[in-house]
Each structure stands twice: as structure tokens, then as C-alpha cells.
DSSP file (Angstrom, degrees, kcal/mol; ACC not computed):
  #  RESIDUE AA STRUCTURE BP1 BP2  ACC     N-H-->O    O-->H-N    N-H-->O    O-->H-N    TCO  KAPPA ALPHA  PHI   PSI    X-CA   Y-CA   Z-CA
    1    1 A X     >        0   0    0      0, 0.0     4,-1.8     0, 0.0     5,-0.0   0.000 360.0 360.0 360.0 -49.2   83.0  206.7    2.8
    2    2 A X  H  >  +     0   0    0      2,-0.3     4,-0.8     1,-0.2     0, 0.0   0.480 360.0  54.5 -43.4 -31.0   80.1  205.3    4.5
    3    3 A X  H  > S+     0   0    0      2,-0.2     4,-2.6     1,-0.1     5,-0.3   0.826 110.8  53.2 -77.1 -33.1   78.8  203.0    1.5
    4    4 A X  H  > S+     0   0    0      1,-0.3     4,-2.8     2,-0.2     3,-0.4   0.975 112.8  38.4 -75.2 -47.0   82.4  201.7    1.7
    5    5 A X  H  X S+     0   0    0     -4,-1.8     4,-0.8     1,-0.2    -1,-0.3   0.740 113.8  55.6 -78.2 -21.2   82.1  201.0    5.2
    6    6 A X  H  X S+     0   0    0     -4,-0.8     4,-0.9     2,-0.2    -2,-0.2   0.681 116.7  38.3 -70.3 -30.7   78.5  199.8    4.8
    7    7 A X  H  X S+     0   0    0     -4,-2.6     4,-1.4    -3,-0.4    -2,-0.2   0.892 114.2  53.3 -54.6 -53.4   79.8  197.2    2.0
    8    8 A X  H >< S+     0   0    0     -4,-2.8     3,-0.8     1,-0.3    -2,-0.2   0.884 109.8  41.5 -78.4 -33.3   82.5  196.5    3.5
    9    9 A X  H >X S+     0   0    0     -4,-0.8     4,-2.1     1,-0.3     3,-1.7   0.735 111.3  62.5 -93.8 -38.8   80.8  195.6    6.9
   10   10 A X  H 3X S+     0   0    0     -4,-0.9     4,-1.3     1,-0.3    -1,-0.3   0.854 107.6  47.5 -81.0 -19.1   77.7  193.5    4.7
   11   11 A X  H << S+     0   0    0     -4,-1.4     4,-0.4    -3,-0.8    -1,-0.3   0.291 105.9  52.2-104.8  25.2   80.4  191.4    3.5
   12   12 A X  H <> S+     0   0    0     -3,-1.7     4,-1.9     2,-0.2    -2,-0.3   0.734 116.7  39.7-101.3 -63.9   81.9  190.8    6.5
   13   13 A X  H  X S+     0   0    0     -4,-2.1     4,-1.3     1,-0.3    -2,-0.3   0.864 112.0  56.0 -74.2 -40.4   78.5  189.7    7.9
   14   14 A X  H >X S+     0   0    0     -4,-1.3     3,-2.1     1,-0.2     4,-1.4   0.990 114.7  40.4 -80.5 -52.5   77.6  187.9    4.8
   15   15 A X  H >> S+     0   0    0     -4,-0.4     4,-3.1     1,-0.2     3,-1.2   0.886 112.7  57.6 -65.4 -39.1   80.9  185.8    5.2
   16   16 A X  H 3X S+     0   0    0     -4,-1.9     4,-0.7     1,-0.3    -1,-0.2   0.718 109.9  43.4  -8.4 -54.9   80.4  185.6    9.1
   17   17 A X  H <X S+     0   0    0     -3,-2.1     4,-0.7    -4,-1.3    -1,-0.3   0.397 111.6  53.5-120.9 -12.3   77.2  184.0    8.6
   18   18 A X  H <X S+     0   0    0     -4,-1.4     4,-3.0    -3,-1.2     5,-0.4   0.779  93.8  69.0 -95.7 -13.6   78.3  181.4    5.6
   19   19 A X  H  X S+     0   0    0     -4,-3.1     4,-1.7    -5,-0.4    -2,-0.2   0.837 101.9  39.6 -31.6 -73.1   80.9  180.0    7.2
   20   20 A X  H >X>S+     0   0    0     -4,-0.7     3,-1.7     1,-0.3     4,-1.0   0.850 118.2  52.3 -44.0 -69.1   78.8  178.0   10.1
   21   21 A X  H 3X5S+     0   0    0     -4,-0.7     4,-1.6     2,-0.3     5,-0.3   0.912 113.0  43.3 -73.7 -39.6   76.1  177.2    7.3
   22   22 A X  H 3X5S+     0   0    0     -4,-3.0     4,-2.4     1,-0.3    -1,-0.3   0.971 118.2  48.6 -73.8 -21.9   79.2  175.6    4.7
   23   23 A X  H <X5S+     0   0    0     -4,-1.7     4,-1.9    -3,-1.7    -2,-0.3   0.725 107.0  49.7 -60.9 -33.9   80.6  173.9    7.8
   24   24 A X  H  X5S+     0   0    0     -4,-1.0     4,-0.5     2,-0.2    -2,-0.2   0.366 112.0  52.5-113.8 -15.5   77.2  172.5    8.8
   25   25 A X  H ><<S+     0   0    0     -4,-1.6     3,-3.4    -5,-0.5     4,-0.4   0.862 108.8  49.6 -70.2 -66.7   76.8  171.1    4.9
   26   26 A X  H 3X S+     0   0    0     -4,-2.4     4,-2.4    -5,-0.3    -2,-0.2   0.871 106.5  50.6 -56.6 -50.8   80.0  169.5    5.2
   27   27 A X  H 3X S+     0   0    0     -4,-1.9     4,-2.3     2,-0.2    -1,-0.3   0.805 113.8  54.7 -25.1 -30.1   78.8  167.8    8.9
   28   28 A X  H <X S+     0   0    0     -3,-3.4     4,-1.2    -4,-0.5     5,-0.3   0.860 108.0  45.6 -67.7 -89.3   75.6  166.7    6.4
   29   29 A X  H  > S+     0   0    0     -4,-0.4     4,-2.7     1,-0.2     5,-0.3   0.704 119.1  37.7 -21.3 -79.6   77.9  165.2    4.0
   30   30 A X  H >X S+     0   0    0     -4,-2.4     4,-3.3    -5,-0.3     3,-0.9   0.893 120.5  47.0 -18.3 -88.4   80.2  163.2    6.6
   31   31 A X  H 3X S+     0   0    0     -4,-2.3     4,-0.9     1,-0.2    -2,-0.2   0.730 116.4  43.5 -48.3 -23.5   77.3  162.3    8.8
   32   32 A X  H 3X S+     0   0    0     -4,-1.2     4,-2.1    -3,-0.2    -1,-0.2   0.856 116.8  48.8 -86.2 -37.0   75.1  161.1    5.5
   33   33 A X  H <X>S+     0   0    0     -4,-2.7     4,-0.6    -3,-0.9     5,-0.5   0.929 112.3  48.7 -68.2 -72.8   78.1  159.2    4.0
   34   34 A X  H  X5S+     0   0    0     -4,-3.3     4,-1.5    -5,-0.3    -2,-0.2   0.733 104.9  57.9 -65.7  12.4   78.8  157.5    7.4
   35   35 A X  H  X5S+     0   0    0     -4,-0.9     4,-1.5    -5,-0.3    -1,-0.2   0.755 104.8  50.7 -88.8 -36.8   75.4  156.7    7.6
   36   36 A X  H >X5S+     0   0    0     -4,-2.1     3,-3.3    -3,-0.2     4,-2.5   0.980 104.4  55.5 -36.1 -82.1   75.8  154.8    4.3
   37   37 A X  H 3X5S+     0   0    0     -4,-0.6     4,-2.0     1,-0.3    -2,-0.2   0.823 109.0  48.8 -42.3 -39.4   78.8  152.9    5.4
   38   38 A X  H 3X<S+     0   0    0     -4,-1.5     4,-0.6    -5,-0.5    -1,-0.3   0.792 108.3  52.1 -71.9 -10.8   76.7  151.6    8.4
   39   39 A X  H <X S+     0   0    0     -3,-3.3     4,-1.9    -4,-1.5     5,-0.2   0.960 113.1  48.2 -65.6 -66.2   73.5  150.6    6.1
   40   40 A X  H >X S+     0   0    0     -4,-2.5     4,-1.4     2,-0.2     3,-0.7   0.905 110.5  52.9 -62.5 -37.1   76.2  148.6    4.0
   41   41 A X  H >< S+     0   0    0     -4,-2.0     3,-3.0    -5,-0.3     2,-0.4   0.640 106.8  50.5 -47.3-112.8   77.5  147.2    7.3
   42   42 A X  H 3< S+     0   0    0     -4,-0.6     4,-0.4     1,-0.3    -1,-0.3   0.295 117.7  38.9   7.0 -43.7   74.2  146.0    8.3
   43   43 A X  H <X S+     0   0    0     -4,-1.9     4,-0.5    -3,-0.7    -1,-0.3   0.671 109.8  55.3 -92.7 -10.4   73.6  144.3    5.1
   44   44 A X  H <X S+     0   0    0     -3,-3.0     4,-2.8    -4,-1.4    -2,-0.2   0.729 110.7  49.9 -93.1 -25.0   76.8  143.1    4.6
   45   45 A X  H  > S+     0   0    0     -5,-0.3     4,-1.3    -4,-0.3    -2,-0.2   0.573 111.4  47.0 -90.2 -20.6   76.4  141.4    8.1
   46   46 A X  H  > S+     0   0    0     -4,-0.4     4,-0.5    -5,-0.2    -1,-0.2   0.724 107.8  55.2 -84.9 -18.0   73.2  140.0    7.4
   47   47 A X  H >X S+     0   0    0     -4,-0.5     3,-2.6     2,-0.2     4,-0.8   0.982 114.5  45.1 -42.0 -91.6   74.5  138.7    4.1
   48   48 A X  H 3X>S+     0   0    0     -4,-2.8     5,-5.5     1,-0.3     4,-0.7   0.729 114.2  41.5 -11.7 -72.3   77.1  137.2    6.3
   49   49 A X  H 3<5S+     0   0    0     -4,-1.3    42,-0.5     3,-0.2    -1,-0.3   0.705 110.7  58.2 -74.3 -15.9   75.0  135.7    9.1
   50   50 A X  H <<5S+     0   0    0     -3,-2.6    41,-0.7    -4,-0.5    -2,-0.2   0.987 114.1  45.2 -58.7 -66.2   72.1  134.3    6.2
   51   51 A X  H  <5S-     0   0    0     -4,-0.8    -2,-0.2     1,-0.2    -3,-0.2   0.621 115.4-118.9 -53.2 -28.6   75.5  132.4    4.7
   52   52 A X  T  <5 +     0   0    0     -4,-0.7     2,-1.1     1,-0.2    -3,-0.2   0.850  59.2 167.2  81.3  21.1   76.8  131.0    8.4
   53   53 A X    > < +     0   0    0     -5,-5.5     3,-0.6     1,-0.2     4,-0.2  -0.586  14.6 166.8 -83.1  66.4   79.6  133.4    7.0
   54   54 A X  T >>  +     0   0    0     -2,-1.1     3,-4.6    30,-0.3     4,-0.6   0.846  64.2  78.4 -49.5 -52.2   81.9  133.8   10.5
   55   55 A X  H >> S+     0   0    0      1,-0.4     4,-2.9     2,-0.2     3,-1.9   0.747  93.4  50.0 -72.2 -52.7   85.1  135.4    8.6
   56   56 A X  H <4 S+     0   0    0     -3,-0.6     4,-0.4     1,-0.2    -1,-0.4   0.550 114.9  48.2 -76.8  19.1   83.0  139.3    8.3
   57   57 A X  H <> S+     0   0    0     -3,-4.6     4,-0.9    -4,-0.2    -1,-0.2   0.739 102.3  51.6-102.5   0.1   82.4  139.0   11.9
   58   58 A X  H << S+     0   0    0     -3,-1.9    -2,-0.2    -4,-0.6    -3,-0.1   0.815 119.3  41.0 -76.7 -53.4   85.5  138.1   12.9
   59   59 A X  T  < S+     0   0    0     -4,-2.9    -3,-0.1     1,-0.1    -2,-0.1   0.927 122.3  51.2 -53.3 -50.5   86.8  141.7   10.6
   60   60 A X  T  4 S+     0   0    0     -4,-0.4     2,-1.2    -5,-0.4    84,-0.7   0.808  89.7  59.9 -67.6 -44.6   84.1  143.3   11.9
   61   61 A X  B  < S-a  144   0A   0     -4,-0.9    84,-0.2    82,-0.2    -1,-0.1  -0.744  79.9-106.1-106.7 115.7   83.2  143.4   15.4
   62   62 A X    >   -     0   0    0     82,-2.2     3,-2.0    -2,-1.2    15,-0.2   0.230  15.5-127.2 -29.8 137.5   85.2  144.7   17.6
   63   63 A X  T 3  S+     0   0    0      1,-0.3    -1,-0.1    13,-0.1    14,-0.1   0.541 115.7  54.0 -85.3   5.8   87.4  142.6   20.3
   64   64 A X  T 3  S+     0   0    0     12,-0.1    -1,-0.3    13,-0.1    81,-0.1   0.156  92.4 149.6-112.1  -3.0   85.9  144.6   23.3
   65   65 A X    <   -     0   0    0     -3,-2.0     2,-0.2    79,-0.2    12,-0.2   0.230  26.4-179.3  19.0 127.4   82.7  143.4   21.6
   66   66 A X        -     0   0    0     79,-0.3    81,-1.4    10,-0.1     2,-0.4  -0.680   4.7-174.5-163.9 114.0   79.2  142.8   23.9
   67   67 A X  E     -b  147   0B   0      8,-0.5     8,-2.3    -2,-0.2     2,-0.3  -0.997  14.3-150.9-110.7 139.8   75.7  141.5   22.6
   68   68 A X  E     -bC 148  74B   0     79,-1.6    81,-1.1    -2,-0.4     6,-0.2  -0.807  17.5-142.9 -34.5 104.5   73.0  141.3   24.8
   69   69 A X    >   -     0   0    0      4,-1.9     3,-1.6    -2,-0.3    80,-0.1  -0.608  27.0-105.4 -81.8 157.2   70.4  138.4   23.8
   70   70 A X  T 3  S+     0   0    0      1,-0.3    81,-0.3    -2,-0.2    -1,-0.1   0.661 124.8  48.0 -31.6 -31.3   66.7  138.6   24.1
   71   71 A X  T 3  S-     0   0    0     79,-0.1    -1,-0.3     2,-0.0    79,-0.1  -0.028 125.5-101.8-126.2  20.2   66.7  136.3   27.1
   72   72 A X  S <  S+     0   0    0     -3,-1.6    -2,-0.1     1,-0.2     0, 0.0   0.356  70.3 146.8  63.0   9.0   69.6  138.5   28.8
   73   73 A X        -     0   0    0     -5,-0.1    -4,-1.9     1,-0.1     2,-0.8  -0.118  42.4-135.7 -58.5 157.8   72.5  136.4   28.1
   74   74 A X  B     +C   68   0B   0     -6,-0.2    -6,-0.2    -8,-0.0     2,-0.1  -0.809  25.9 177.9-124.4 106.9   76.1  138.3   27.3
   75   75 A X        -     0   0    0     -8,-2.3    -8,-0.5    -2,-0.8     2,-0.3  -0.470  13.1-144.6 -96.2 171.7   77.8  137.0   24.6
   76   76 A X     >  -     0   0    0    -10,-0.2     4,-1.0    -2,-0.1   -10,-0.1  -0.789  44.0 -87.8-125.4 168.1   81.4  138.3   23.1
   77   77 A X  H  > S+     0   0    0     -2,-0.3     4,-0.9   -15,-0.2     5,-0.2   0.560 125.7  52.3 -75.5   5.0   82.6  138.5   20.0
   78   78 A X  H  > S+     0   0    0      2,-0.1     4,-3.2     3,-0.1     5,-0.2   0.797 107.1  51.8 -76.7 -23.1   84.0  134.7   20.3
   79   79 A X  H  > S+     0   0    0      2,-0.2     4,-0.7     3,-0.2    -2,-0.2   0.629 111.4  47.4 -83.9 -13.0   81.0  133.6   21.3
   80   80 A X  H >X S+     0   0    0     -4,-1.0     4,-1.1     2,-0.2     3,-0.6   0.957 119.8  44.7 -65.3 -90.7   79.4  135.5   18.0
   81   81 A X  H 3X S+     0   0    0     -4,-0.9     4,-3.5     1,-0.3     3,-0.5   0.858 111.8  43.5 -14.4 -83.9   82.0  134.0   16.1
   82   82 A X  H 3X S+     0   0    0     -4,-3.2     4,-2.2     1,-0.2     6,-0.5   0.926 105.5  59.9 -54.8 -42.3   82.2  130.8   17.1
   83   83 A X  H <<>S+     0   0    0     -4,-0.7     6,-2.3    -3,-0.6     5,-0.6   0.771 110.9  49.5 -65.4 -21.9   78.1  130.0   17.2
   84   84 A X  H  <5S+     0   0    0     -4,-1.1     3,-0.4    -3,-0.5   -30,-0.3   0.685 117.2  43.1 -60.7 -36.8   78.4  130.9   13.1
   85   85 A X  H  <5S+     0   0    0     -4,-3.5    -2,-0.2     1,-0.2    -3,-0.2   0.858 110.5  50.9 -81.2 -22.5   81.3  128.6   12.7
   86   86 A X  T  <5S-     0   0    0     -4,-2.2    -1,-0.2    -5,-0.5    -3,-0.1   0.563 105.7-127.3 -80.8 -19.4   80.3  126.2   14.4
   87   87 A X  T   5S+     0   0    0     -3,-0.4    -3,-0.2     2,-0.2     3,-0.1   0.629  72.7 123.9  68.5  12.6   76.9  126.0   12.6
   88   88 A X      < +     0   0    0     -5,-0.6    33,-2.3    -6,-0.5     2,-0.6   0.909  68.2  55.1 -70.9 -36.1   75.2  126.2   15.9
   89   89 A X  E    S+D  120   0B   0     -6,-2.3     2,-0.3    31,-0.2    -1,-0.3  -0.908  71.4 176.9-128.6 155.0   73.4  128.9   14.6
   90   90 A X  E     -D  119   0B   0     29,-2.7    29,-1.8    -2,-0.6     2,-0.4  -0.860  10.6-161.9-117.0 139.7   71.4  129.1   11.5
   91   91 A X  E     +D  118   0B   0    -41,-0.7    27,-0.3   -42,-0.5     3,-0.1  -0.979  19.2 177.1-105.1 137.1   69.2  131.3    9.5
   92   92 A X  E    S-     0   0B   0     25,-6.2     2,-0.2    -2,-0.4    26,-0.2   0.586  75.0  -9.4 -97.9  -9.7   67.0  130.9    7.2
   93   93 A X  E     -D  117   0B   0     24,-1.3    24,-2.7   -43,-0.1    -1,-0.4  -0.898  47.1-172.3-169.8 156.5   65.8  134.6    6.7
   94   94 A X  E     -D  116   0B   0     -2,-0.2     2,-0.5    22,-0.2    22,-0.2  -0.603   9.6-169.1-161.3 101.4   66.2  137.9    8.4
   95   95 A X  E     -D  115   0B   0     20,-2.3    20,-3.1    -2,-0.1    -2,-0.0  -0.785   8.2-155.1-108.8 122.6   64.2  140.7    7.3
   96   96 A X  E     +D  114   0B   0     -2,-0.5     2,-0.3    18,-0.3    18,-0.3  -0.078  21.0 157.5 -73.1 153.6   65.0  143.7    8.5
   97   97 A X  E     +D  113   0B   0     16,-1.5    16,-2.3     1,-0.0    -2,-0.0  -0.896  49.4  38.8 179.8 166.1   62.4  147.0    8.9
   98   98 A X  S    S-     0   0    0     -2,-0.3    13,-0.1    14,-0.2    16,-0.0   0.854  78.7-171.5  66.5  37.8   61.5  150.2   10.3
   99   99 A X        +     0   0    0     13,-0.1     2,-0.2    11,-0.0    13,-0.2  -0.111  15.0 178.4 -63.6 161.9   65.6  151.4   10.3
  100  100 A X        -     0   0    0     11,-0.4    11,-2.1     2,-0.0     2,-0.4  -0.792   7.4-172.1-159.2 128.6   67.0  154.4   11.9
  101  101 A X  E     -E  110   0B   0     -2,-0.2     2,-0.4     9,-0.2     9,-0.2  -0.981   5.6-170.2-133.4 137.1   70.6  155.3   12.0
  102  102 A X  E     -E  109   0B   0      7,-1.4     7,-4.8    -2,-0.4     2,-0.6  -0.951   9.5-146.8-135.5 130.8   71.7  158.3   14.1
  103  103 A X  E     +E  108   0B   0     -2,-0.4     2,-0.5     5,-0.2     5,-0.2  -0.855  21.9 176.7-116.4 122.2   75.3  159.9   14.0
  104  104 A X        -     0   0    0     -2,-0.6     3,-0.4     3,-0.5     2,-0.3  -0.711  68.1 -83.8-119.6  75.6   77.4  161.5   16.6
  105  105 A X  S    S+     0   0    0     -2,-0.5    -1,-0.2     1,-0.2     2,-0.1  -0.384 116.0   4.4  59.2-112.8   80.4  162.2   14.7
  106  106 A X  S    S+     0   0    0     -2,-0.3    31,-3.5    -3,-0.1     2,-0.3  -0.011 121.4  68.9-132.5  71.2   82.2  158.9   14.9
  107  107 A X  E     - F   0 136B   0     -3,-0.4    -3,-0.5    29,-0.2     2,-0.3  -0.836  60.3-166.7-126.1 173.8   79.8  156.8   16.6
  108  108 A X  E     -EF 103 135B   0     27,-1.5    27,-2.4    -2,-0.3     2,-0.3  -0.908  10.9-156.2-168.6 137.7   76.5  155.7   15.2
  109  109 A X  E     -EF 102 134B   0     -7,-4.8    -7,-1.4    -2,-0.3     2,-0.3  -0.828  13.3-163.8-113.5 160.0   73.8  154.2   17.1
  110  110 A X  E     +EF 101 133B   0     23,-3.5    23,-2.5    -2,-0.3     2,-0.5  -0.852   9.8 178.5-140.0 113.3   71.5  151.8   14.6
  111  111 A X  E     + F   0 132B   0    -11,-2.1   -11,-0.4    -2,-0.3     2,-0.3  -0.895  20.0 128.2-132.7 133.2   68.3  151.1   16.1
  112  112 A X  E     - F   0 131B   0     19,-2.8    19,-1.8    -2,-0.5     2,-0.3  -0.899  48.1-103.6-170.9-178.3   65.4  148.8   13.7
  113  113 A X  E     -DF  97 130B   0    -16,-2.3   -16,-1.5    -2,-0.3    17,-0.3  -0.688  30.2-162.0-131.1 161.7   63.2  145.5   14.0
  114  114 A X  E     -DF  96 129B   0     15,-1.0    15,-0.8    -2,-0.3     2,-0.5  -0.809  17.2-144.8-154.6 104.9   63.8  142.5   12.6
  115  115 A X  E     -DF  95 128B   0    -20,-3.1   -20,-2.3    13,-0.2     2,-0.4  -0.804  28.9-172.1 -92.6 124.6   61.9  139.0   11.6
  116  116 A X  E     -DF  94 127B   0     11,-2.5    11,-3.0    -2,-0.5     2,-0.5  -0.854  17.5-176.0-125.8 124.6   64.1  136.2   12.1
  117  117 A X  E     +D   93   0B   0    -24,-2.7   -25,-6.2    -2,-0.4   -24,-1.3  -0.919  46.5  76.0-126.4 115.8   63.6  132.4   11.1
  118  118 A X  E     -D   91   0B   0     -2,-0.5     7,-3.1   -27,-0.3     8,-1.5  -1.000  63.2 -91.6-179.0-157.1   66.2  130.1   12.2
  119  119 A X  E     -DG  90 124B   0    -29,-1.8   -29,-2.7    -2,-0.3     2,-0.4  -0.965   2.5-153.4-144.2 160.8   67.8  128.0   15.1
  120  120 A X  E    S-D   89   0B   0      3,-1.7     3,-0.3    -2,-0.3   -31,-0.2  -0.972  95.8 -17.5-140.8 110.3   70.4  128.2   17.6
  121  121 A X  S    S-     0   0    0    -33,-2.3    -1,-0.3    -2,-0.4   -33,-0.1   0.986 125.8 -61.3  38.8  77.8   71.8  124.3   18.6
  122  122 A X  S    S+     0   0    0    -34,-0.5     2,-0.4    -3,-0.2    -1,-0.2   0.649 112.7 127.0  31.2  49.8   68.2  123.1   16.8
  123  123 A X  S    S-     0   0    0     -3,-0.3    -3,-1.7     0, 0.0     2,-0.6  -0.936  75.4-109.5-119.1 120.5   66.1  125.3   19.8
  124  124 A X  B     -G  119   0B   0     -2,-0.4    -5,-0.2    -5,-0.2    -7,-0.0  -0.534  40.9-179.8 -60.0 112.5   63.8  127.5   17.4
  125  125 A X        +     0   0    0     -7,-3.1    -6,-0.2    -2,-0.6    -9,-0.2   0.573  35.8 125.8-103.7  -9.4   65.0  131.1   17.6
  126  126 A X        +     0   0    0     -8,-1.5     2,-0.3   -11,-0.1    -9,-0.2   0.076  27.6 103.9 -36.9 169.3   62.4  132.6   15.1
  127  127 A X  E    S-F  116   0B   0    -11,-3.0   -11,-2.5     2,-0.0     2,-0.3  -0.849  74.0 -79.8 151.8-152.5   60.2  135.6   16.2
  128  128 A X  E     -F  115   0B   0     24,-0.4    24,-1.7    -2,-0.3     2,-0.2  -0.902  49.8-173.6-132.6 150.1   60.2  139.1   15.6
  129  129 A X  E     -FH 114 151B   0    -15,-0.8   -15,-1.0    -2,-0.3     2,-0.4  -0.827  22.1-134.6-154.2 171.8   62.7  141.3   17.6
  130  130 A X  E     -FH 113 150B   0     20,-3.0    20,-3.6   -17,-0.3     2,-0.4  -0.930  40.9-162.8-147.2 136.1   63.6  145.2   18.2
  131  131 A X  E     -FH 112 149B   0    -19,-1.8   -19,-2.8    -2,-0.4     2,-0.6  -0.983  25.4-157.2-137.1 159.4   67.3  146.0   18.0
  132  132 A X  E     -FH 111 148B   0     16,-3.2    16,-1.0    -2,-0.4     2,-0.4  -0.857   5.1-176.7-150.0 146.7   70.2  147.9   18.5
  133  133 A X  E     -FH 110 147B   0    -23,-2.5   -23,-3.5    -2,-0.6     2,-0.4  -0.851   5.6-167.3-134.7 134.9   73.3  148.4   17.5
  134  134 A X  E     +FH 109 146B   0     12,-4.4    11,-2.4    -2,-0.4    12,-1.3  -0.867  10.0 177.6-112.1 128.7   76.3  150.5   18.3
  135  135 A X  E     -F  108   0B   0    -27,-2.4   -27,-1.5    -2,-0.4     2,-0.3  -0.961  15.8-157.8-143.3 150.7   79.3  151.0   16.3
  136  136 A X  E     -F  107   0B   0     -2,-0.5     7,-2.4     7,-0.4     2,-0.5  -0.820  25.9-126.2-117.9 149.5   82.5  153.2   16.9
  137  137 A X  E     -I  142   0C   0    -31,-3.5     2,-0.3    -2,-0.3     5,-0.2  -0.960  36.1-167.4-109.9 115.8   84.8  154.3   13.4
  138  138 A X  E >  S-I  141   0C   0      3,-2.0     3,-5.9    -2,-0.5    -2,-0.0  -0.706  70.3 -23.3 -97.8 109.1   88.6  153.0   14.4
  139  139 A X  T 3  S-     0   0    0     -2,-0.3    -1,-0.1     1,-0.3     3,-0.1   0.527 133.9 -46.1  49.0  39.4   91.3  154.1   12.5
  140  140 A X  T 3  S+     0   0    0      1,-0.1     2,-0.4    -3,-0.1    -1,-0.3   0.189 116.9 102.2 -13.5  45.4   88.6  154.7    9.6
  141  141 A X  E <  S-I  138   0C   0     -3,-5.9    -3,-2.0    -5,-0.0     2,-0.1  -0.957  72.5-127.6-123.2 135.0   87.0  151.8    9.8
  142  142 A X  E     -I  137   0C   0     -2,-0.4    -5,-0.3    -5,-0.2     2,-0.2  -0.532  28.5-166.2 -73.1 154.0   83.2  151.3   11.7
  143  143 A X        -     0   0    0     -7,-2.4    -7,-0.4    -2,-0.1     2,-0.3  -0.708  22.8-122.1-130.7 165.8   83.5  148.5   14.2
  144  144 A X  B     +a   61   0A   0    -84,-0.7   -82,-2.2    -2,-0.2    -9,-0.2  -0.870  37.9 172.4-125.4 135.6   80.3  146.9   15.7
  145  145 A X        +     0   0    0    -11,-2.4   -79,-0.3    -2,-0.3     2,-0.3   0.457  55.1   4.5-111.9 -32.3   80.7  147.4   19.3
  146  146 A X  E     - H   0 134B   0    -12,-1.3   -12,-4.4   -81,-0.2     2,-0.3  -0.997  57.1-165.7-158.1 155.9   77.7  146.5   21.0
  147  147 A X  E     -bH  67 133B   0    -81,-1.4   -79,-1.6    -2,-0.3     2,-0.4  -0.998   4.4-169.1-152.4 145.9   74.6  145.0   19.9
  148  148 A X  E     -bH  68 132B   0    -16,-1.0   -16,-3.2    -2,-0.3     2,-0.4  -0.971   3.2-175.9-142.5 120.4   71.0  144.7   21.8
  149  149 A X  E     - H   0 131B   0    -81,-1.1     2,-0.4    -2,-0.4   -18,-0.2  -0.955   9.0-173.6-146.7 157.2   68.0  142.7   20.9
  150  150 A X  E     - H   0 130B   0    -20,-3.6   -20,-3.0    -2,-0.4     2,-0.3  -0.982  26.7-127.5-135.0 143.1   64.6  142.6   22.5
  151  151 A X  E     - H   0 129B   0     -2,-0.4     2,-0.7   -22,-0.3   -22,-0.3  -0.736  27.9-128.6 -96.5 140.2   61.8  139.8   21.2
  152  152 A X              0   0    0    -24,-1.7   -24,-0.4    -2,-0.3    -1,-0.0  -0.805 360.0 360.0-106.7 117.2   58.3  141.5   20.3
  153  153 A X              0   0    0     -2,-0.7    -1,-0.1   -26,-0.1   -24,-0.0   0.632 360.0 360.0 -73.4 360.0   55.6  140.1   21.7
């Protein structure tokens, strides 16, 4: 009677104690998948902005939208928008490095450096820059909600 109750009681504790740990896989899994889908964002949006390509920020970025610029201006997402259609601003490269993307269920904060050559109304925007970027997942889709950049001296 006592092995039975000792069994029974270790496979109560054995199941106890995988639940949390198969619940905290599946949180890997999520979080490692939505960390994907923001990498492809990122790239798909630099893709975009190399091309002068407005249309994926216009899908993309959220209408409550706010970047910050190096020089502390506050743009919207028209004002995103519209400086890519407009052809005011151009790139000619923007290489990316030193990424990190961090998930809190469905936010994701994306925080990385960047060297950028182009121009914004023919004023030379090159340099090298530290950013960050916030995006919220909507109805399952990630939205770029806010976006922060600081020029490295």
C-alpha cells in the first residue's frame, strides 16, 4: 500500500513539475518564432526603404505611428510615408549590425546599429546610428509602432 501511494504521489510530482517546463518550451517557441517574424520585418523594411518602396510602410507601420530622428524631430507615419514617395529621401545602403530583439509576449522591442549612406531633400544623411524599434502584434500581425535613432559619434 505504501509503494502505491509512493508511485502514485512521484507521478503526481513528476507531472506537477513538467507542466511549467512544457509550457515554458512552448513560450520558447512563440517567443523564437515571433522573433523571426520581426528579423523578416526589419529586412523586409530595409529592402523597402533601399528601393524608395513607400507601399510596405504604408501596410506596415502603424497609424498611431511616432519616429524620433537623430536631431529630435517627430515624424508620423505620413511623414515616413510621404518622404519615400516623394523621393525626398534616398538610400544608397544601410547595413545593419550588432541586433537584438527582445519579446514580451506581443510586443517586441528591436534595438541594433546601423550605417547609412544616403540623403534626405539632397542634405547628406549618412553616418552611423544606434536604434530602436518598437512593434506591437494586432490582430496577428506585427506593426511598427515607434521607432528611435541616435547618430554615433
Amino acid at each position: 500500500m505504501k509503494t502505491k501511494i509512493r508511485v502514485t504521489l512521484l507521478a503526481f510530482t513528476i507531472f506537477v513539475c513538467l507542466v511549467p517546463i512544457t509550457q515554458f518550451a512552448a513560450d520558447k517557441n512563440a517567443a523564437g518564432k515571433g522573433e523571426g517574424q520581426v528579423m523578416q520585418y526589419l529586412e523586409q523594411s530595409r529592402q523597402a526603404a533601399l528601393k524608395g518602396d513607400s507601399s510596405y510602410a504604408e501596410k506596415n507601420i502603424a497609424d498611431d505611428y511616432t519616429r524620433t530622428t537623430a536631431e529630435g524631430k517627430e515624424l508620423t507615419k505620413s511623414d515616413v510615408v510621404n518622404g519615400l514617395k516623394s523621393g525626398d529621401v534616398k538610400y544608397e545602403s544601410i547595413e545593419p549590425g550588432d541586433m537584438k530583439i527582445r519579446m514580451y509576449g506581443d510586443a517586441a522591442v528591436a534595438t541594433y546599429t546601423v550605417k547609412v549612406k544616403g540623403t534626405n531633400k539632397g542634405q547628406d544623411m549618412s553616418g552611423d546610428y544606434r536604434l530602436t524599434r518598437v512593434f506591437v502584434k494586432r490582430n496577428g500581425k506585427w506593426q511598427e509602432v515607434a521607432f528611435h535613432q541616435t547618430r554615433i559619434s
